[in-house]
C-alpha positions as CSV (number, residue, x, y, z in Angstrom):
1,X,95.0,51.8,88.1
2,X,95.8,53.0,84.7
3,X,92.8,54.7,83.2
4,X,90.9,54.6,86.0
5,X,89.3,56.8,88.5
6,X,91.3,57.4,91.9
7,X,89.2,58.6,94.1
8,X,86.9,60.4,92.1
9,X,89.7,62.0,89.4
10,X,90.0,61.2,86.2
11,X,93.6,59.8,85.4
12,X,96.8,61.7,85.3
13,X,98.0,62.7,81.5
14,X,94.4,62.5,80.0
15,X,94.1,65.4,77.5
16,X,90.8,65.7,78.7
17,X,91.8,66.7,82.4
18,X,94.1,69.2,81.0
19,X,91.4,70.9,78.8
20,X,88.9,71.1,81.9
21,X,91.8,71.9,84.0
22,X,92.6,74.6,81.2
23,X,88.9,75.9,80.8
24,X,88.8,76.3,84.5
25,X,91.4,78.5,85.1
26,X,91.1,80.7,82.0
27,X,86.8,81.3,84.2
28,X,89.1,82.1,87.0
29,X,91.6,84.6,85.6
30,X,88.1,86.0,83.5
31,X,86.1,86.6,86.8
32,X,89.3,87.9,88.5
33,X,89.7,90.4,85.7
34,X,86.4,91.4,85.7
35,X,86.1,92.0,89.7
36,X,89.2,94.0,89.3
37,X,87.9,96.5,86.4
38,X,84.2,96.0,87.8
39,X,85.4,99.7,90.3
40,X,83.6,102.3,87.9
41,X,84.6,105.6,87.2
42,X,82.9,108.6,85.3
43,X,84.6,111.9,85.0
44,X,84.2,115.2,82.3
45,X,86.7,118.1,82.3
46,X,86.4,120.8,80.2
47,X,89.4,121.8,77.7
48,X,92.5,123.1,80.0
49,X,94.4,125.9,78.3
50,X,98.3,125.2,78.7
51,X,99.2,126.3,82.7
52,X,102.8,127.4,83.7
53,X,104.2,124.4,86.4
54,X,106.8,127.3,87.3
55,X,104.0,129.8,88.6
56,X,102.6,130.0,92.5
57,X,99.9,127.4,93.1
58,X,97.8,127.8,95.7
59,X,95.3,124.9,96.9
60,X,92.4,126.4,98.7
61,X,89.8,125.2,101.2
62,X,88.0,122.1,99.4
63,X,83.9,122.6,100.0
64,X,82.5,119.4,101.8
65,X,79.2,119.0,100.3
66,X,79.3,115.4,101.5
67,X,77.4,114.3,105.4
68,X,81.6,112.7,106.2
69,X,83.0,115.5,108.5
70,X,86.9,116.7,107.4
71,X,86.6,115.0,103.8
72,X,87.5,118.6,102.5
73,X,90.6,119.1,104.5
74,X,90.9,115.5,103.2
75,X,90.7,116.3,99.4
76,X,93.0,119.1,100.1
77,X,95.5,116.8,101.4
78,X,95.3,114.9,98.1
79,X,95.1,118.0,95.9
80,X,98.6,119.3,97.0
81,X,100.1,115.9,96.5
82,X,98.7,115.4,93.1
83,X,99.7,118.9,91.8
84,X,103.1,118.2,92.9
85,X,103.5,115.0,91.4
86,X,102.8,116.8,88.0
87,X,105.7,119.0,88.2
88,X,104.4,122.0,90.0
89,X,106.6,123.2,93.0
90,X,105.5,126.7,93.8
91,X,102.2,125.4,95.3
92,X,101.2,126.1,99.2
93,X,98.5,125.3,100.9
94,X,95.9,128.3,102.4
95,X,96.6,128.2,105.8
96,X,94.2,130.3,107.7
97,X,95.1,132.9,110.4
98,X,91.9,133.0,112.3
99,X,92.0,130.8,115.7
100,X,90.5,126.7,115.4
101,X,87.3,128.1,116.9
102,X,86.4,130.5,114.5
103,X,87.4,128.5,111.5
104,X,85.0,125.8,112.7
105,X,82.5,128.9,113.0
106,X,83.2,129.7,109.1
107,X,81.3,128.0,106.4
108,X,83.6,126.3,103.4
109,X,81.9,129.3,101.2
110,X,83.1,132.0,103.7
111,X,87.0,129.9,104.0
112,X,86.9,129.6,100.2
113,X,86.3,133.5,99.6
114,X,89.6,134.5,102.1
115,X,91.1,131.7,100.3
116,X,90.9,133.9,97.2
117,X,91.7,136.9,99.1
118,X,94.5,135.7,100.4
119,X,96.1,133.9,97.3
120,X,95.2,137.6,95.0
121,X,97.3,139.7,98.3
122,X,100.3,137.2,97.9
123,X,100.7,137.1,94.4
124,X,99.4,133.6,93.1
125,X,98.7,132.6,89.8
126,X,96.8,129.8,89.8
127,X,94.7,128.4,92.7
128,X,93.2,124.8,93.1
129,X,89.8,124.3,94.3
130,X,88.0,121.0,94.9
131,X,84.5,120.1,95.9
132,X,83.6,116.6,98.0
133,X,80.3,115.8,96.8
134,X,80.2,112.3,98.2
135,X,82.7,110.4,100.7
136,X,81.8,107.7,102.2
137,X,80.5,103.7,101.8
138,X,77.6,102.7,100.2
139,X,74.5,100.1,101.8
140,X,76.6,97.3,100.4
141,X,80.0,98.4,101.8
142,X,81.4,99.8,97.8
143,X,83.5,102.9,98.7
144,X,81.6,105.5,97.3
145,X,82.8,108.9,96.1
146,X,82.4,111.9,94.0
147,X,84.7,115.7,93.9
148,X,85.0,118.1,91.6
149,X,88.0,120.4,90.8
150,X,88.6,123.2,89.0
151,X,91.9,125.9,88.2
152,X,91.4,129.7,88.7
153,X,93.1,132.4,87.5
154,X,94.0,134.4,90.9
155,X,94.3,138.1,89.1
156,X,91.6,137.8,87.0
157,X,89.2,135.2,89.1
158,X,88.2,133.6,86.0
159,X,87.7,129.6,86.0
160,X,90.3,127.9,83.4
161,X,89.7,124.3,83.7
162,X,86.9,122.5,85.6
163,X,86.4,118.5,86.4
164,X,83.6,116.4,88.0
165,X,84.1,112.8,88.9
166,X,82.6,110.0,90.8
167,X,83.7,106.6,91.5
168,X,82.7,103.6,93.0
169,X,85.1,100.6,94.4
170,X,84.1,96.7,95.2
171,X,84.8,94.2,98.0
172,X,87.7,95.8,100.0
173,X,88.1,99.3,98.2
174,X,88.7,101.9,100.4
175,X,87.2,105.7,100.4
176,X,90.3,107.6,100.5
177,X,92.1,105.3,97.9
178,X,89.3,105.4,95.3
179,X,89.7,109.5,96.3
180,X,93.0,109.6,95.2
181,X,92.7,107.3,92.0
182,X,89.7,109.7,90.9
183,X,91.7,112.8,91.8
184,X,94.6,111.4,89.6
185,X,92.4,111.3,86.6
186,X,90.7,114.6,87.4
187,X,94.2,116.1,87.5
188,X,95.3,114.6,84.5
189,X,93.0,116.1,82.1
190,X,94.8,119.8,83.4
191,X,97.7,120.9,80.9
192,X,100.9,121.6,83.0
193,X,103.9,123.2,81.0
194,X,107.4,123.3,82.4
């Protein structure tokens, strides 16, 4: 048996086995790697001027421009979690007063603007918007999605910081993860001081 084929391997201890073996697994680790950085993400933020973590945040009604039903309240789920996770602590969510029924009668413009009524009577400094421009799974079963968020300045009403992303996932992404990774870097780019 020594030095020859059992069936159909070459013998144990070869060098050659070892350097196919070798070359083999360094294809599988590459195309591994690849599949795992092959989820693409685009984003652009514009330049955040420095925002107090100590001031009252308000996250208001995210805009669903997307045909998924709920992937506002969805993003604003997300929102809040992410701008506490970056040290802010005075952040509440808008909750509305009207009754279910008419809040499903509003449109997300008419929520957003007694969003901003709301946050201006109560005293907030900063509010957190988002928009869900897509939410959902493409023809070949990629999660698919693309927000947008941006900071305002309650008092004055003027937008400080603004971000857009989209992102696309493979094989067994989910929507809601990929919503949260892309959120992540969205909120990154916004300059929190203690």
């Amino acid at each position: 048996m020594n030095g020859q084929k059992v069936f159909g391997h070459p013998p144990r201890g070869g060098g050659a086995w070892h350097a196919l073996r070798s070359v083999v697994h360094g294809c599988l680790m590459a195309l591994v790697l690849a599949l795992a950085l092959s989820a693409c993400t685009t984003t652009r933020a514009s330049k955040s001027p420095p925002m107090k973590a100590k001031a009252k945040w308000v996250v208001l009604p995210a805009a669903n421009r997307s045909t998924t039903p709920q992937a506002g309240e969805r993003l604003e789920a997300i929102l809040l979690a992410g701008i506490r996770t970056r040290g802010v602590t005075a952040v509440d969510p808008y909750v509305s007063n009207k009754d279910a029924e008419a809040q499903i009668l509003e449109s997300d413009d008419q929520r957003i603007l007694a969003a901003q009524e709301y946050a201006r009577a109560h005293g907030y400094q900063y509010a957190l918007a988002g928009t869900v421009l897509e939410w959902g799974y493409k023809g070949d079963g990629d999660a698919a999605v693309g927000l947008s968020v941006r900071v305002i300045d309650v008092p004055t009403g003027a937008t400080l910081f603004v971000a857009t992303g989209s992102r696309t996932g493979w094989g067994r992404a989910n929507v809601t993860g990929d919503a949260v990774t892309l959120t992540d870097e969205l909120l990154d780019a916004i300059k929190i001081e203690p």
